[in-house]
N, C-alpha and C positions, 0 to 999 in steps of 0.2 A: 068647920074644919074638914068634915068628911067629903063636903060638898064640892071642896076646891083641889080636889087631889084628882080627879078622873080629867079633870082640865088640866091640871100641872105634868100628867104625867105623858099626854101625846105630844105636850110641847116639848118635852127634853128630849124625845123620840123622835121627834122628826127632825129637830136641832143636831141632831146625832147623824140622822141619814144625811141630813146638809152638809154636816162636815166630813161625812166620809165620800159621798159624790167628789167632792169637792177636791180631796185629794187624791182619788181616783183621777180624775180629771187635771189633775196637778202632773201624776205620777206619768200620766200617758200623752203630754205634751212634752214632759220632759224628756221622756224616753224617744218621741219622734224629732226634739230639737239634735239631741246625740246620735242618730240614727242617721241624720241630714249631713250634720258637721262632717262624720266620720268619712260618709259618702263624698261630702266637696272634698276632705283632705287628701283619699285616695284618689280623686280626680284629678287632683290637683298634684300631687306627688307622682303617678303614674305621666303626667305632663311632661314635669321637669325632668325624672329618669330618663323618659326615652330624648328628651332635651339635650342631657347630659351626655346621655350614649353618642348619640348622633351627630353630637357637634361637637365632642371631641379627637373626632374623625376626622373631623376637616380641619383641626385648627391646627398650624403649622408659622415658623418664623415667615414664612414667602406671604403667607396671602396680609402680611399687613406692610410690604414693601412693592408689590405689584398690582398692576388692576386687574380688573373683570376682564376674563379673557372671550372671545369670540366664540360663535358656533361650531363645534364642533373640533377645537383646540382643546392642547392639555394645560395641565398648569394655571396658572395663572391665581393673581388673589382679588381681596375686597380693599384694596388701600386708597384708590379714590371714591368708591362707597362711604367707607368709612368720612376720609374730609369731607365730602361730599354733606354727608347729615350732619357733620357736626358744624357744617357755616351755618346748613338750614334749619338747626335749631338754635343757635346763637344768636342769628339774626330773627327767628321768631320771637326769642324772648326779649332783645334788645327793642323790639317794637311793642310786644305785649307789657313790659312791666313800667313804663313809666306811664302809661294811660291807663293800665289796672290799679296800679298802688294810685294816682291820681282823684280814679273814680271811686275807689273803696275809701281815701279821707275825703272825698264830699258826700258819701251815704254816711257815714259816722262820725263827722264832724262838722259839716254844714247844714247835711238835708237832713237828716234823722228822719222824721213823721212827715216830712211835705208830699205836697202829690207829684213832682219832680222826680224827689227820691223813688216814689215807690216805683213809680213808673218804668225808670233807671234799673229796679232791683226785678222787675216782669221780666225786662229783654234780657238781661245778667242771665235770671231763671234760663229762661227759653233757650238762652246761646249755650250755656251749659249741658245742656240736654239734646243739645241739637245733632243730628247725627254728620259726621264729620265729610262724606262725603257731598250730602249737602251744601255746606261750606265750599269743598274744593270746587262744585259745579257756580256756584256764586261768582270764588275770583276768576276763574276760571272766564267768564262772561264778562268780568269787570276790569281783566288785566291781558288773559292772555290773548282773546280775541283780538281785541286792540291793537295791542303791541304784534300781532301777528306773529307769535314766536312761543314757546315754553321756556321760563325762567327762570331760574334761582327767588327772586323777586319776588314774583308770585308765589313762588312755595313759602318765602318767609313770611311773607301777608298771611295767606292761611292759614299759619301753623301758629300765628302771633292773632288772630280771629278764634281758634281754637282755647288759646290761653289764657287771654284776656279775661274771661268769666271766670276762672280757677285764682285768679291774682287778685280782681276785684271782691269777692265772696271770702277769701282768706283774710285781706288787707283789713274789710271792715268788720268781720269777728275777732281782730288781732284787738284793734284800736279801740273796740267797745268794751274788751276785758279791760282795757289803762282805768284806773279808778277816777272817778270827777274829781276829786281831792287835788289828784297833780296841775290839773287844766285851772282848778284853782286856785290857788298858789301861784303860775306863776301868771295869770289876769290878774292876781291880789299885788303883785312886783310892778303891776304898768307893762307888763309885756302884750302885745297886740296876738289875734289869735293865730293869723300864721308862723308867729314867732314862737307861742306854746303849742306847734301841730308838728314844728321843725326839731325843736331843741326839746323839747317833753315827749309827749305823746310818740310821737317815730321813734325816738330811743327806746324808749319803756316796752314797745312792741316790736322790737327792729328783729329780733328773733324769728315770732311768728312769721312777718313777713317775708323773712328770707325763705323761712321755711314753705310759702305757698308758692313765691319764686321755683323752688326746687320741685314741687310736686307740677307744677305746670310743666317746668322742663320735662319731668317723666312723662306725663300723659302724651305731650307732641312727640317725644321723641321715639316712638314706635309709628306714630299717624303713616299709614299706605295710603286710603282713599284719597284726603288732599294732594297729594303728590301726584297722584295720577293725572288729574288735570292742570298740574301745574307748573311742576321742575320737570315729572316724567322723571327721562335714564336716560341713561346712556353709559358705554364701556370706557372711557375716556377720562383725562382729568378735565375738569369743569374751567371755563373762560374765565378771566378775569372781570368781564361785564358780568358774568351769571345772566347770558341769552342762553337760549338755546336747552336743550335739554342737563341738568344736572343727576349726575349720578346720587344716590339716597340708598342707604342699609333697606328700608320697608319695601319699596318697590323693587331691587334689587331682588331681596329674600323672596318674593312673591314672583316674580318674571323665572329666577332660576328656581324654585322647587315643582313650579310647574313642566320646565323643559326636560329633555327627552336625554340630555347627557349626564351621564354619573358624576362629574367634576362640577358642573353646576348645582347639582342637589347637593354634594359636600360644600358648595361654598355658600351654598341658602341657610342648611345644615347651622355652619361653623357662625353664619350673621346673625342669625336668629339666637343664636347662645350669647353671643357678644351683647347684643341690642338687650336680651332681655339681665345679662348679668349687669350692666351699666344703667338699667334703670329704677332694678334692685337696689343697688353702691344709692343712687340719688334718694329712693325713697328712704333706706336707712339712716341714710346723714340728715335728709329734714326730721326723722322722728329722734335722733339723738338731738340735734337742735333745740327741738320743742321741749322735748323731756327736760335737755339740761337747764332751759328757761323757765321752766317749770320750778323746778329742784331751788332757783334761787327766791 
């Protein structure tokens, strides 16, 4: 008895300094995670304030009835900026989502584990990640050279190559939450599997999916670097071919907060507020989406 106490009692003593390191070390990651947070949210709030300030300086009924005005003119607004991005994100998404939602049910519904799929899910990775200018020097080689001209076209290729990865990576985390039970059920009816991928499985997920729809649309719809070698700008409304240069909110915002007139940094000012409150409105409406698909 007396012999096992000199043993028993540096084990509960160092058991003791283990648990207090321990939450030493608990206490002081904690306090650098709140130290961090608090830093990005001041960076992030001091952003949006002088956001705030400065672009509602410029914003006015005129600049969403007139265009970009010239060098060295007054007046003038962003209203073929404006249509200008909003064809080149419509038409990005109208090319991105039916060959993302496509590729995302054959990674979760056909290929699952094959080396097809995985392979499929590398470049997905990679595209994801890739940095966007990249991309825009790609079509850029691939469309505008060719065609000898800057496009509308081309910017919606890009901007639909950008998105593509974010539609595909949603579609098949949507599809893999549907329970095997449904897919069962209706192969247990005699229905063939594109028949339970259309009428089961897409319904059961059609939420999420909308919702990667949306978050796609916000990532493009701020993209400058593709633009640049693609649609470019211009002060003008945009041709009904989409040759030629197309005016876009990004390139816009970035060509005037660079220039050297006061009317143009208000109207970079007032786009950049616009751009960035409109992709706010998107990301919000996809997380009520999800949430309320959720909630059922």
């Amino acid at each position: 008895m007396m012999d096992t106490m000199p043993q028993h009692l540096p084990t509960q003593a160092s058991a003791v300094r283990v648990r207090r390191s321990r939450q030493v070390a608990d206490r002081a990651l904690k306090v650098t995670c709140i130290l961090f947070t608090v830093l990005g949210v001041i960076v992030l709030g001091w952003i949006l304030v002088m956001l705030l300030i400065e672009g509602t300086r410029g914003l006015s009924p005129i600049i969403f009835t007139q265009t970009t005005p010239g060098p060295g003119t007054e007046g003038g607004g962003i209203a073929n900026a404006l249509v200008g991005s909003l064809i080149l994100t419509v038409l990005g998404i109208a090319v991105a989502t039916p060959i993302g939602v496509l590729a995302g049910t054959y990674l979760a519904e056909y290929g699952k584990g094959s080396k097809l799929a995985n392979v499929i899910r590398f470049v997905n990775d990679v595209l994801l990640a890739a940095p966007s200018i990249l991309i825009g020097l790609f079509v850029y080689t691939l469309m505008v050279q060719p065609m000898g001209s800057y496009s509308g076209w081309a910017g919606g290729v890009a901007l639909a190559i950008i998105a593509i990865p974010v539609i595909v990576r949603t579609t098949e985390d949507m599809l893999s939450l549907v329970p095997g039970s449904l897919r069962e059920a209706g192969v247990a009816l005699g229905a063939p599997l594109s028949t339970v991928i259309t009428s089961i499985t897409w319904r059961a997920a059609r939420a999420g999916m909308v919702t990667g729809v949306l978050l796609a649309t916000a990532r493009i719809a701020g993209e400058t670097a593709p633009l640049l070698f693609t649609a470019l700008n211009n002060n003008f409304w945009f041709k009904p071919s989409l040759m030629g240069g197309v005016s876009n909110l990004p390139v816009m915002i970035y060509q005037f907060a660079l220039a050297p007139y006061q009317n143009w940094r208000e109207l970079a000012w007032a786009g950049a507020l616009i751009i960035t409150l409109s992709i706010l409105a998107l990301s919000v409406v996809a997380r009520l989406i999800l949430k309320k698909d959720k909630a059922r």
